[in-house]
BASE-170502 format. One record per residue (C-alpha): residue in three letters; z, x, y. Coordinates in steps of 0.25 Angstrom, whole numbers, padded with zeros to 4 digits, always signed. Each point is the difference from the previous one (the first is absolute). Example, Ala and Ser with C-alpha at 12.3 -4.5 7.8 and 13.67 -1.06 7.14 Angstrom:
<recs>
ala+0031+0049-0018ser-0002+0006+0014
</recs>
This chain:
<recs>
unk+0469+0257+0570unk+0009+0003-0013unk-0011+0001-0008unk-0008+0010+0010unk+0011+0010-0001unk+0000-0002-0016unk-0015+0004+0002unk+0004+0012+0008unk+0011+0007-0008unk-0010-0003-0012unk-0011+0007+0007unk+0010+0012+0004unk+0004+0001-0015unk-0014-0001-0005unk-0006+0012+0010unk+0013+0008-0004unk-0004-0002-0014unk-0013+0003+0002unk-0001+0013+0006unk+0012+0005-0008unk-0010-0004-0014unk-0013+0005+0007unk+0009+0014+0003unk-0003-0002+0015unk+0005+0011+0009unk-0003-0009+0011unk+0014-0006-0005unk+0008+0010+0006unk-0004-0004+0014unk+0008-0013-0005unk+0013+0006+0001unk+0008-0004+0011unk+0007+0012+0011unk+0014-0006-0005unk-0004-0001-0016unk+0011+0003-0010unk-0003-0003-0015unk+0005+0004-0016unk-0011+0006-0009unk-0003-0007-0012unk+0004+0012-0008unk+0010+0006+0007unk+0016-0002+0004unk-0002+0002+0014unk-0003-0007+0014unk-0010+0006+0007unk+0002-0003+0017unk-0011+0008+0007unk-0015-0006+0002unk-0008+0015-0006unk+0011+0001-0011unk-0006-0013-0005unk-0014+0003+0002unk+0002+0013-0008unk+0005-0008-0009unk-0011-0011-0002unk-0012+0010+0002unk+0007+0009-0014unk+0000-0013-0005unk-0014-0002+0000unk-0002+0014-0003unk+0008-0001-0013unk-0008-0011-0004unk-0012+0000+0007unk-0008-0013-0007unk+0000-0013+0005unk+0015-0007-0005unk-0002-0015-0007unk+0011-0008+0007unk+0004-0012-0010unk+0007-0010+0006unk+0013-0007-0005unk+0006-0006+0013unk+0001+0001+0015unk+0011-0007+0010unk+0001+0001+0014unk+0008-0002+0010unk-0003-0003+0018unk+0011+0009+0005unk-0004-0002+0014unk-0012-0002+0009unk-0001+0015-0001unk+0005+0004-0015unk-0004-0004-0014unk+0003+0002-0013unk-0007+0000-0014unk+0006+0004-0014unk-0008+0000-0012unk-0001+0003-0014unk-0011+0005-0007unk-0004+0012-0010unk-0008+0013+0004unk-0012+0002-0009unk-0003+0014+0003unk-0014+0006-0006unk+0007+0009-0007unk-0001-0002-0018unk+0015-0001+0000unk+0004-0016+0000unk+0015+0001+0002unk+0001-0001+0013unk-0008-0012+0000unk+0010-0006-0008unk+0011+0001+0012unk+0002-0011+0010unk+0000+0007+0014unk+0007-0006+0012unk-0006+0003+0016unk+0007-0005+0010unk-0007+0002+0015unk+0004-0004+0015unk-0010-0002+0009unk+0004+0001+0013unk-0008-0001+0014unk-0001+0011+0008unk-0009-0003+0014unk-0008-0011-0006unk-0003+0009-0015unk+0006-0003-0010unk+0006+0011-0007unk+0007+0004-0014unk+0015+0002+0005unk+0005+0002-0016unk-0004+0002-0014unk+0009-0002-0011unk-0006+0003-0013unk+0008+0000-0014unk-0008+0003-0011unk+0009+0001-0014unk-0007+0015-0007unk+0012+0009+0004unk+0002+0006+0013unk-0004+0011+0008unk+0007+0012+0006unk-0002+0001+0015unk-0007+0012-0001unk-0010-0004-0011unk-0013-0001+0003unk-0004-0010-0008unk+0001-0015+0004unk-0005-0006-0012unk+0008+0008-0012unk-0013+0003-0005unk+0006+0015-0005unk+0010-0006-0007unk-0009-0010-0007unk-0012+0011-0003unk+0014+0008-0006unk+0003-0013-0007unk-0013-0001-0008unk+0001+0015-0003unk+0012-0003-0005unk-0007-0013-0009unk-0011+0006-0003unk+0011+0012-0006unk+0008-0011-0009unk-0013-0006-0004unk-0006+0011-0005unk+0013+0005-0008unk+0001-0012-0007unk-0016-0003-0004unk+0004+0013-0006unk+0012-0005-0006unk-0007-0011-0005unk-0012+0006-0006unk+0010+0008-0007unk+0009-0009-0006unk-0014-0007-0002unk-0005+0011-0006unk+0014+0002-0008unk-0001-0015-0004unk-0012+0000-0006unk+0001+0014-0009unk+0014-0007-0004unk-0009-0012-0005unk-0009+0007-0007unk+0010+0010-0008unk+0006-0004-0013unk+0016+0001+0003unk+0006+0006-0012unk-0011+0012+0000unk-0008+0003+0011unk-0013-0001-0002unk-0010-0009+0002unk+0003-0016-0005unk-0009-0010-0003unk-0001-0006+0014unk-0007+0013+0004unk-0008+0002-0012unk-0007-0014+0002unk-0004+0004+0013unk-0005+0014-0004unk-0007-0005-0011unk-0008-0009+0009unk-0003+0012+0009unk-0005+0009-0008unk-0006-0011-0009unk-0011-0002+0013unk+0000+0014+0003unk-0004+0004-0014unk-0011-0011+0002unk-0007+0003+0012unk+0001+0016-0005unk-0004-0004-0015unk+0013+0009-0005unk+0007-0004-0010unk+0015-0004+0002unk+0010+0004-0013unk+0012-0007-0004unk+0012+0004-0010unk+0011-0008-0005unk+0013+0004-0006unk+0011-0006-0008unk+0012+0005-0003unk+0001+0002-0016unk+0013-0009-0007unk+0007+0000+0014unk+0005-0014-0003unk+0008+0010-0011unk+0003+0011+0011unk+0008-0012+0009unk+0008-0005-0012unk+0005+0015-0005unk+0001+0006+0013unk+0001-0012+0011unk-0006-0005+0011unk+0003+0011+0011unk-0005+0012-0010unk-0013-0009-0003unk+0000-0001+0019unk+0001+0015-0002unk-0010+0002-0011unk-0010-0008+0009unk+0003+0010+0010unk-0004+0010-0006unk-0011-0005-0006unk-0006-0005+0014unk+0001+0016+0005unk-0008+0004-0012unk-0009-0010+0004unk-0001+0004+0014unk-0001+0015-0003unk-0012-0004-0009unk-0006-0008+0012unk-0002+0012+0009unk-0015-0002+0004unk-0003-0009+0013unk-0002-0013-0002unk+0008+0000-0013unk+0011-0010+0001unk+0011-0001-0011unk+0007-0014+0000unk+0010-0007-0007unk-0006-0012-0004unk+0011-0009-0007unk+0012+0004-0009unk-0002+0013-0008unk-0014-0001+0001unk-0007+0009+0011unk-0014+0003+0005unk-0010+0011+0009unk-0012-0005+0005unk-0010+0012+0001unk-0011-0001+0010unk-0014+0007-0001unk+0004+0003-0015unk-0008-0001-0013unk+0005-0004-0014unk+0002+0013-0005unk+0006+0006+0012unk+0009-0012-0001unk+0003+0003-0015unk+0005+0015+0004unk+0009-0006+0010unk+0007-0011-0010unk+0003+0013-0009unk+0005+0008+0011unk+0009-0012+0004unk+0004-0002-0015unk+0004+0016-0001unk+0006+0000+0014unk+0010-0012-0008unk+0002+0008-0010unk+0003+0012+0007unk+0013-0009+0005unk+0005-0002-0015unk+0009-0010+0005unk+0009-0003-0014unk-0005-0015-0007unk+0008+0002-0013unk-0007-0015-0005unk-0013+0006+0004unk-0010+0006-0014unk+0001+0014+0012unk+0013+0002+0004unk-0004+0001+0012unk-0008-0011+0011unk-0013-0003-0002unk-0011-0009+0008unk-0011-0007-0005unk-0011+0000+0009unk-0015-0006+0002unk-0013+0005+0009unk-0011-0008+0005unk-0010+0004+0009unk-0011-0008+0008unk-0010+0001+0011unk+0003-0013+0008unk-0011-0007+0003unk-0003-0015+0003unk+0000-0006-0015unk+0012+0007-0002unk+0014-0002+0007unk+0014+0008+0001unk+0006-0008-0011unk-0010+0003-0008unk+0005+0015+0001unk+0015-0005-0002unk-0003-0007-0012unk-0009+0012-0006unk+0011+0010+0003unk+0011-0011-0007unk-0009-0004-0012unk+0001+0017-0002unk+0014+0000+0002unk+0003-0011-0010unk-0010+0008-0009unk+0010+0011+0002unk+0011-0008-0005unk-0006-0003-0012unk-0004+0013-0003unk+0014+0003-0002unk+0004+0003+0013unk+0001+0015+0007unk-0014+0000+0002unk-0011-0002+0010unk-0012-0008-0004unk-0012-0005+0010unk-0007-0011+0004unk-0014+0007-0006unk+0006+0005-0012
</recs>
């Protein structure tokens, strides 16, 4: 006998459940004449039988698609002959992309009663943890209030991608910049050099390298010190850079006092006019070098130009436009010699 009326209250809960899922108006018939009940949403009690049905059919109009009811636990209790209780937990999957509400355990509580041999939904107690509902909202999911929320995410998000591809961009210009100068450093130069080493070989143009040392600045440190020889590189460097004014020319410092430009789509000769209007761009600065055979700061520069090609690799340029430079040096320093010479 027990066991029959276990069987029933389960059989009651389970067509509740059912027809609530399946969004089936036919649930509103359920209600009894007597029916009072909280929404699950909402802070208030609801006592008249087409108060609730309003209610439950905006309900499945807010959220038309079929629910996914999960489960978690079901107790109930044999009031009376005439009156039963269930009380169960479970969460609401609603087919809507948003998961957090998913995520809540909701509470139901339903009498039964029988009323003239039917039986009939005398309460529903529903408490759902998302946030309450005003009594005159007309939602009874906060569905709204979630769409707003997303906005609101999708809003944040989007600020701080940006943020993010900022700083990133911000990062990684720091990392290829020489600190003390400005320009380019070394890091940026390898990866510039291997760019425009395969673009020059698919487009068989040549690529152009110039190196430049700075004449007896070892000499410049000792007599003038070490923040006048900082400001000295500074100075170079924008020379450098004003010299470099051609797309794809990129002026770097590559180590110490030693500086380079890397000139795409450039010739030897062209490259050769460029290392003189780089070594008269520095003299032009006449920054005072008492220990220097001038006066005045002086660079030593070398020029190498190559079309790359498969036999041939990009420190093959590097090497060239060095050999040049160290040429350069031997010849007594001031000077620009080149790789071809």
């Amino acid at each position: 006998m027990r066991q029959k009326r276990q069987d029933l209250i389960r059989s009651l809960f389970d067509e509740y459940i059912e027809m609530y899922a399946a969004r089936d108006d036919l649930l509103t018939e359920r209600f009894s004449e007597n029916f009072s009940g909280y929404t699950g949403g909402g802070d208030f009690l609801v006592k008249d039988r087409e108060h609730w049905a309003r209610i439950t059919r905006k309900d499945f109009a807010e959220v038309p698609g079929r629910l996914r009811i999960e489960m978690l636990d079901l107790s109930t209790q044999d009031l009376s002959e005439d009156v039963v209780v269930t009380t169960a937990f479970f969460h609401i999957h609603l087919p809507i992309p948003d998961s957090i509400l998913s995520r809540e355990t909701a509470r139901l509580v339903l009498v039964f009663r029988r009323e003239d041999g039917e039986w009939k939904i005398a309460h529903s107690g529903i408490s759902i943890p998302y946030q309450l509902l005003a009594s005159g909202d007309d939602e009874v999911y906060p569905i709204n209030c979630l769409h707003e929320r997303n906005r609101e995410l999708e809003a944040i998000v989007e600020e701080r991608t940006a943020a993010l591809e900022d700083a990133k961009t911000r990062l990684e210009a720091l990392s290829n910049t020489d600190g003390l100068t400005g320009i380019a450093n070394r890091r940026a130069f390898d990866g510039m050099l291997a760019q425009e080493w395969k673009r020059g070989q698919r487009a068989g143009t040549p690529l152009a390298l110039i190196m430049l040392d700075v004449d007896h600045f070892k000499k410049f440190n000792d007599r003038y010190g070490h923040p006048a020889g900082d400001r000295c590189l500074q100075a170079l460097a924008g020379a450098l850079a004003q010299a470099g004014r051609r797309a794809g020319e990129l002026a770097v410092r590559y180590g110490g006092e030693e500086f380079v430009m890397l000139l795409p789509n450039t010739g030897g000769h062209d490259a050769l006019e460029t290392a003189h209007h780089i070594q008269q761009g520095v003299w032009a600065l006449a920054l005072p070098h008492a220990d220097a055979p001038t006066g005045i700061v002086t660079v030593s520069l070398g020029v190498a130009s190559l079309v790359p090609s498969a036999q041939l690799n990009p420190e093959d340029l590097v090497q060239q436009a060095d050999s040049a430079l160290y040429s350069a040096k031997l010849s007594g320093r001031n000077c620009v010699r080149s790789a071809t010479a």
